[in-house]
KEKE-30909 format. One record per residue (C-alpha): residue number from 1; residue in one letter; y, z, x. Coordinates in steps of 0.5 Angstrom, whole numbers, always signed. Each point is the difference from the previous one (the first is absolute). Layout:
<pts>
+--------+--------+-------+-------+-------+
| tortor | tormar |    py |    pz |    px |
+--------+--------+-------+-------+-------+
|    NUM |      a |     Y |     Z |     X |
...
+--------+--------+-------+-------+-------+
</pts>
This chain:
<pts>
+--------+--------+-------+-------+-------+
| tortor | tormar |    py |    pz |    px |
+--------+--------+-------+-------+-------+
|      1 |      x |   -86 |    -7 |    +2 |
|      2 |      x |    +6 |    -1 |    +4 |
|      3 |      x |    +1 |    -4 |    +6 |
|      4 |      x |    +4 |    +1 |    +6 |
|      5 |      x |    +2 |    -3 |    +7 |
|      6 |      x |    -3 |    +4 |    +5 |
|      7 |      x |    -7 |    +4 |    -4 |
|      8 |      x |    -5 |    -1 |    -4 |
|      9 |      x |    -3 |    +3 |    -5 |
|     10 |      x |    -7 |    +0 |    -4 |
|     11 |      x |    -3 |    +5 |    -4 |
|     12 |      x |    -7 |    +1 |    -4 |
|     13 |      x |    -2 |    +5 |    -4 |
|     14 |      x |    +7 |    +5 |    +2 |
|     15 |      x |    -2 |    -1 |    +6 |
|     16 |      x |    +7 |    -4 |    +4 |
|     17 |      x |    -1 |    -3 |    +7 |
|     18 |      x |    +7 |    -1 |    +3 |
|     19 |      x |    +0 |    -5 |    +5 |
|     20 |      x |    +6 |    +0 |    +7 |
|     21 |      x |    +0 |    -8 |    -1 |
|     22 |      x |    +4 |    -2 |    +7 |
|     23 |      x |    -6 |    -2 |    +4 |
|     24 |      x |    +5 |    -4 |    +4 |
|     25 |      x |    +3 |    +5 |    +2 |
|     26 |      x |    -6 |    +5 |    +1 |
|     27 |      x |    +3 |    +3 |    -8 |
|     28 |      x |    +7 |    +2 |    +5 |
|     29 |      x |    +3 |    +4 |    -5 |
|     30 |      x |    +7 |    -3 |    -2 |
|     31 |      x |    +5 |    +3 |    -6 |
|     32 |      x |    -2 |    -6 |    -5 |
|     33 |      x |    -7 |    +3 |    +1 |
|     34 |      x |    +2 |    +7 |    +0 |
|     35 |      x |    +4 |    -2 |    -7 |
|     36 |      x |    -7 |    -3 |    -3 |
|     37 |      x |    -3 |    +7 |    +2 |
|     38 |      x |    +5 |    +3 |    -4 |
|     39 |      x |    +0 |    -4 |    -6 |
|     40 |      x |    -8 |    -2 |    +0 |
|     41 |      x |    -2 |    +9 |    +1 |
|     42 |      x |    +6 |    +0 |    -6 |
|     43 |      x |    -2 |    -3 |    -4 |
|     44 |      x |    -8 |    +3 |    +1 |
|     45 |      x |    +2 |    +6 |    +0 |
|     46 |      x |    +3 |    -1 |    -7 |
|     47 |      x |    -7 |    -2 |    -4 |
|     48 |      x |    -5 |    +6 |    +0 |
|     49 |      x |    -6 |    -5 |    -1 |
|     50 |      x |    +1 |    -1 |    +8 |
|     51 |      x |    -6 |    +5 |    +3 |
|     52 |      x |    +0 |    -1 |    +8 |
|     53 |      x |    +4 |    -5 |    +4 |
|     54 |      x |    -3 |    -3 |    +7 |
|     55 |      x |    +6 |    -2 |    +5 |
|     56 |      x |    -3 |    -5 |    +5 |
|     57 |      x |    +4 |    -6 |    +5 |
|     58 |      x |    -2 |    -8 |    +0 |
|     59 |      x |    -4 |    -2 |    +5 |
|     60 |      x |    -5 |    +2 |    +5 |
|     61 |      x |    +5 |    +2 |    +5 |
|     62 |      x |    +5 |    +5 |    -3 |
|     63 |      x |    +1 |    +6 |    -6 |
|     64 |      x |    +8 |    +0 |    +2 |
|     65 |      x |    +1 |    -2 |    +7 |
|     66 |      x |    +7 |    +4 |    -1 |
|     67 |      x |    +7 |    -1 |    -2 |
|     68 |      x |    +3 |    -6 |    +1 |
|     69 |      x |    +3 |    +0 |    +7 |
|     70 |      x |    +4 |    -6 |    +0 |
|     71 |      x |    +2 |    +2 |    -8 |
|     72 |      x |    +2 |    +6 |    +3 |
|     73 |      x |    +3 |    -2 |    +7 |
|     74 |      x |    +8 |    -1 |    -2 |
|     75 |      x |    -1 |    +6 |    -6 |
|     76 |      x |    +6 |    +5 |    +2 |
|     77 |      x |    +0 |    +7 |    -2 |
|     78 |      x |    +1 |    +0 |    -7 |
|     79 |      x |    -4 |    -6 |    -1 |
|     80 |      x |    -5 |    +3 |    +4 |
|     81 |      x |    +1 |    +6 |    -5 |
|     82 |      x |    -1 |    -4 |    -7 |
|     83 |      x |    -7 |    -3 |    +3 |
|     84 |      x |    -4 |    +7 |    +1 |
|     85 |      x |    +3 |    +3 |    -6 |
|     86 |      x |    -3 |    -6 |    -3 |
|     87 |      x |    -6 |    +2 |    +4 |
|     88 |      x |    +0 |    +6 |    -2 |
|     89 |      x |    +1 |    -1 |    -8 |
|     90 |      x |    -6 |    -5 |    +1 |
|     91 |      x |    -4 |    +6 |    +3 |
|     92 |      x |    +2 |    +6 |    -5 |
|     93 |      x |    -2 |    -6 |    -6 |
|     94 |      x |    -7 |    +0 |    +3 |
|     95 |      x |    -2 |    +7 |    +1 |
|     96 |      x |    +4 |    +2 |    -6 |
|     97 |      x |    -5 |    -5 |    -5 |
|     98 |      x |    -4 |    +2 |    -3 |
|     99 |      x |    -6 |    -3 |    +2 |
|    100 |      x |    -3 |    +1 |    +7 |
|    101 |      x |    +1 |    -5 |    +5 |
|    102 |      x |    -4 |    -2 |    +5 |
|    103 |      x |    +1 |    -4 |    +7 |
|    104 |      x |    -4 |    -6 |    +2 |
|    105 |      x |    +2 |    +0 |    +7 |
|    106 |      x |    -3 |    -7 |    +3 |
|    107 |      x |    +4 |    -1 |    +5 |
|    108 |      x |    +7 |    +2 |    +4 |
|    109 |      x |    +3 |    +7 |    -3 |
|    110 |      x |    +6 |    +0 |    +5 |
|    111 |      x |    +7 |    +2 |    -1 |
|    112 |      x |    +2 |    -1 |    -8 |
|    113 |      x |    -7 |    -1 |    -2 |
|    114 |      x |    -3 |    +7 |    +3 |
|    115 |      x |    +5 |    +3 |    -4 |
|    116 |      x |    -2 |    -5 |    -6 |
|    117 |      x |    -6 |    +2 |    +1 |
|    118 |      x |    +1 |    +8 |    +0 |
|    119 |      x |    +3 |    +0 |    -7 |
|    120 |      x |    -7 |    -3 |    -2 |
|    121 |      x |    -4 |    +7 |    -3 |
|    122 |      x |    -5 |    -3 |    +5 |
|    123 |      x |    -3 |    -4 |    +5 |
|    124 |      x |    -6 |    -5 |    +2 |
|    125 |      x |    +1 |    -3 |    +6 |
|    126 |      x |    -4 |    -7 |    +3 |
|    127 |      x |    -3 |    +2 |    +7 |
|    128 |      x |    +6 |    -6 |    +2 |
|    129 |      x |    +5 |    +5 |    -3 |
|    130 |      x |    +6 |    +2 |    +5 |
|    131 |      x |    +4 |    +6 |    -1 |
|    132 |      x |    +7 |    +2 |    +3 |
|    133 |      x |    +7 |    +2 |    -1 |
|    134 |      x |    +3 |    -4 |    +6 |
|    135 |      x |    +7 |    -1 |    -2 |
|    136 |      x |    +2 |    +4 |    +6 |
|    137 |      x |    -1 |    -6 |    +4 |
|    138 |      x |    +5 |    -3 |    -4 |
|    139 |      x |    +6 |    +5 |    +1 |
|    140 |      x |    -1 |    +3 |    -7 |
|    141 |      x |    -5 |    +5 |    -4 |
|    142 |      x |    -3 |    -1 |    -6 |
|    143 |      x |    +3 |    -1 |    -6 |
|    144 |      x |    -3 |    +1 |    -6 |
|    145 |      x |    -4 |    +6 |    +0 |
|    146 |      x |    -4 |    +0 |    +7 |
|    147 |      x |    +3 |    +6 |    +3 |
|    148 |      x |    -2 |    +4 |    -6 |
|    149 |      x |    -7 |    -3 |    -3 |
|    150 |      x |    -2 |    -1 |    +6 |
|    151 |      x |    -1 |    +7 |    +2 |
|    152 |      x |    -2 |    +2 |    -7 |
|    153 |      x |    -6 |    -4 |    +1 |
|    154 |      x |    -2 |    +1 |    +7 |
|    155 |      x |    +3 |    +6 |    +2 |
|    156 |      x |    +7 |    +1 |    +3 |
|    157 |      x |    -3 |    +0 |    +8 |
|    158 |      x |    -3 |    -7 |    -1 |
|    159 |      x |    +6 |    -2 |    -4 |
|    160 |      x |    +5 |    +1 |    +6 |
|    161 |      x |    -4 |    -3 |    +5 |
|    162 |      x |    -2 |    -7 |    -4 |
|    163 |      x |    +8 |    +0 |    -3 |
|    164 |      x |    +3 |    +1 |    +8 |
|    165 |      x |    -5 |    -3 |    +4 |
|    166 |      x |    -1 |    -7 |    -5 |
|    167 |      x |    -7 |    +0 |    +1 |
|    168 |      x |    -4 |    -4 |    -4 |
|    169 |      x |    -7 |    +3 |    -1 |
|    170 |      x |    -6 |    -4 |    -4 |
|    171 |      x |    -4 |    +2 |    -6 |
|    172 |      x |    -5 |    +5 |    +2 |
|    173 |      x |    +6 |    +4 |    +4 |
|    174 |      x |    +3 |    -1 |    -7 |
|    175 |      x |    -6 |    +3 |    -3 |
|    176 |      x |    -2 |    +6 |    +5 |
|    177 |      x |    +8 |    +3 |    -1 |
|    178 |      x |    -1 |    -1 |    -7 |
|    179 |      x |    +6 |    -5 |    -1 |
|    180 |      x |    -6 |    -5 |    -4 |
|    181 |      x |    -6 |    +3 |    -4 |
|    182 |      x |    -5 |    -6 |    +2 |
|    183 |      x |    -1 |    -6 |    +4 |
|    184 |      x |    -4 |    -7 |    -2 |
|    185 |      x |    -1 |    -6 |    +3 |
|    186 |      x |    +5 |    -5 |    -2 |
|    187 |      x |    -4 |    -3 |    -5 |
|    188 |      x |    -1 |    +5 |    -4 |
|    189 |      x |    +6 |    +3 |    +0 |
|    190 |      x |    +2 |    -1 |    -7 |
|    191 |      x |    -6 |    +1 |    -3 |
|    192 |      x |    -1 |    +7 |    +2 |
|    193 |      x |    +8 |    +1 |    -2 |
|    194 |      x |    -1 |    -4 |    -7 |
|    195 |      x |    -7 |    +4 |    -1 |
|    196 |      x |    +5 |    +7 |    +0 |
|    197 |      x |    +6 |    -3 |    -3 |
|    198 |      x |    -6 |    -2 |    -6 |
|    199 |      x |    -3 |    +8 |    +0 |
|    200 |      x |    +7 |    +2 |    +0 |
|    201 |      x |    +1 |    -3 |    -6 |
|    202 |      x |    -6 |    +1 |    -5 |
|    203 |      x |    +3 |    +8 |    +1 |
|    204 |      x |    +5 |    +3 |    -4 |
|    205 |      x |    +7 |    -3 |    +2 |
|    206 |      x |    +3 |    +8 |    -3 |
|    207 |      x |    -4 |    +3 |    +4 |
|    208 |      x |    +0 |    -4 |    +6 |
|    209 |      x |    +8 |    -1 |    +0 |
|    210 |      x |    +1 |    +7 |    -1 |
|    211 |      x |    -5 |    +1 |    +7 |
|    212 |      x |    +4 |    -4 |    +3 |
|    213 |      x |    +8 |    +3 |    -2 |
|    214 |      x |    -3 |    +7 |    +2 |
|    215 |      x |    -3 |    -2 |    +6 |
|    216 |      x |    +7 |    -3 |    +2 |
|    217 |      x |    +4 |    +5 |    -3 |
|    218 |      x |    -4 |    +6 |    +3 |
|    219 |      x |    +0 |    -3 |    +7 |
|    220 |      x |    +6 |    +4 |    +3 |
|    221 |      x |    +1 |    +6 |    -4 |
|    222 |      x |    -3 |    +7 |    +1 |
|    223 |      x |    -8 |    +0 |    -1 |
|    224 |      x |    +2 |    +5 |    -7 |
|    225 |      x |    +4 |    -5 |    -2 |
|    226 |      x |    -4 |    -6 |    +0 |
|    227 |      x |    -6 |    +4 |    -4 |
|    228 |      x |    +6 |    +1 |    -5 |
|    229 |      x |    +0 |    -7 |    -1 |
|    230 |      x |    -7 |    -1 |    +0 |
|    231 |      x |    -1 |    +5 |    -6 |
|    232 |      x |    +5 |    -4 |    -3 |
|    233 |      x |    -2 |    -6 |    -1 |
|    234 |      x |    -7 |    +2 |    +0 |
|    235 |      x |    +1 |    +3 |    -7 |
|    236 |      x |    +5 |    -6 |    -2 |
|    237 |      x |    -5 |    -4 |    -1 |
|    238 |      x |    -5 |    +4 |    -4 |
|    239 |      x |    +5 |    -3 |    -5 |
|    240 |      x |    -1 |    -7 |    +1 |
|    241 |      x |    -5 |    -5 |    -4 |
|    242 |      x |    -3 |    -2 |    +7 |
|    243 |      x |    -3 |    +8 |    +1 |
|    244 |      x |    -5 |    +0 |    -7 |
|    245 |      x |    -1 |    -7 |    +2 |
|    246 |      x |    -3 |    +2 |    +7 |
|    247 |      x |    -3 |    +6 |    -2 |
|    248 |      x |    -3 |    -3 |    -6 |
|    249 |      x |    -3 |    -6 |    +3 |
|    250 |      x |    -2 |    +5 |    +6 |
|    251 |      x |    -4 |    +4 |    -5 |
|    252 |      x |    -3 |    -5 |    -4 |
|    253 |      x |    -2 |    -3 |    +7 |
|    254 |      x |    +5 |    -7 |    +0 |
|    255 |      x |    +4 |    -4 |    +2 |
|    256 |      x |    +8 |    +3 |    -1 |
|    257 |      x |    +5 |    -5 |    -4 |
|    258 |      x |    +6 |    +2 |    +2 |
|    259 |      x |    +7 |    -2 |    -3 |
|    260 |      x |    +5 |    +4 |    +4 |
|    261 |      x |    +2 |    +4 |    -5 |
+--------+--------+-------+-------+-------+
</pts>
């Protein structure tokens, strides 16, 4: 597997851990770190033997305590432009791969690294974890996608008050406006995530890749619409290997071997 200057990368049974590798900077995310996402979840996307994908941050203090503030400080207009729509390639990359994604947050999530985190499918928080937007405290909002992910995760209510305020709110707030699926102690945080990746990946990865497209696809169209996907790619994958093999294996009482064809 390739290596990279600001990430990590491990996998183990289809499952790939993604590690922010900035623990220094609190994984402050830099355009090098940016470019590394972009190539390493390229590159994953690329190879169907990939099944889940853990996206988590070095250290015990920080997922992504943000952007890089002292990178972006002297940035003008247009290089300030060229930055976010690299973060928002990174973004689109993520939630159009098709594994699932899952966000190990044990740390700082502010800024740039909330808005890395609401691209993940979802969330699993360390009770240390800290959420926030709070770029406004700095004269700028967010720019890779806050604005907007934001308020489809929790609501466009609570997602204006975190994005004017800059609050920052911790893991149990995080977790009672639906903003993270679940809190863990600090310990067992990746264990728990890693335990989810690992269920994911022994389902049938058509199957489970098709859920995730549908879902994504169906969110901001007409309920009819969205249930027209849903027939659609139900049926299509009644002509997949993976379909007999699942309801064979369920009628004969075993463990399915999918293929991913």
């Amino acid at each position: 597997m390739s290596t990279f200057e600001t990430i990590l990368l491990e996998e183990a049974a289809g499952v790939v851990t993604l590690t922010l590798n900035r623990p220094d900077k609190l994984n402050a995310i830099n355009p090098q770190m940016m470019a590394d996402l972009h190539s390493a979840v390229t590159a994953l996307s690329a190879r169907p033997e990939v099944r889940a994908l853990i996206l988590t941050g070095a250290g015990e203090k920080a997922f992504a305590a943000g952007a890089d503030i002292a990178a972006m400080a002297d940035m003008t207009a247009a290089r300030a432009r060229t930055f976010a729509q690299v973060g928002h390639r990174v973004g689109a990359l993520l939630e159009t791969a098709h594994f699932p994604v899952i966000g190990a947050v044990n740390g700082f999530a502010l800024g740039g690294g909330c808005e890395l985190a609401l691209t993940c499918d979802f969330l699993y928080a360390s009770e240390k974890a800290k959420f926030g937007q709070p770029e406004v405290k700095l004269g700028v909002i967010p720019g890779f996608g806050g604005t907007q992910r934001l308020a489809r995760r929790v609501g466009i209510g609570r997602a204006r008050e975190l994005c004017f305020t800059g609050e920052i709110i911790g893991a149990e707030e995080a977790l009672r406006i639906g903003l993270v699926n679940g809190v863990t102690k600090p310990e067992e945080l990746l264990t728990k995530v890693r335990a989810i990746a690992t269920a994911i990946a022994e389902r049938g990865p058509l199957a489970v890749a098709s859920a995730k497209r549908v879902i994504n696809a169906g969110a901001d169209v007409p309920l009819a619409t969205a249930n027209e996907l849903e027939v659609q790619a139900f049926s299509a994958l009644f002509g997949s290997s993976d379909q007999k093999e699942g309801m064979s294996a369920f009628l004969a009482q075993k463990k399915p071997a999918f293929t991913g064809t």
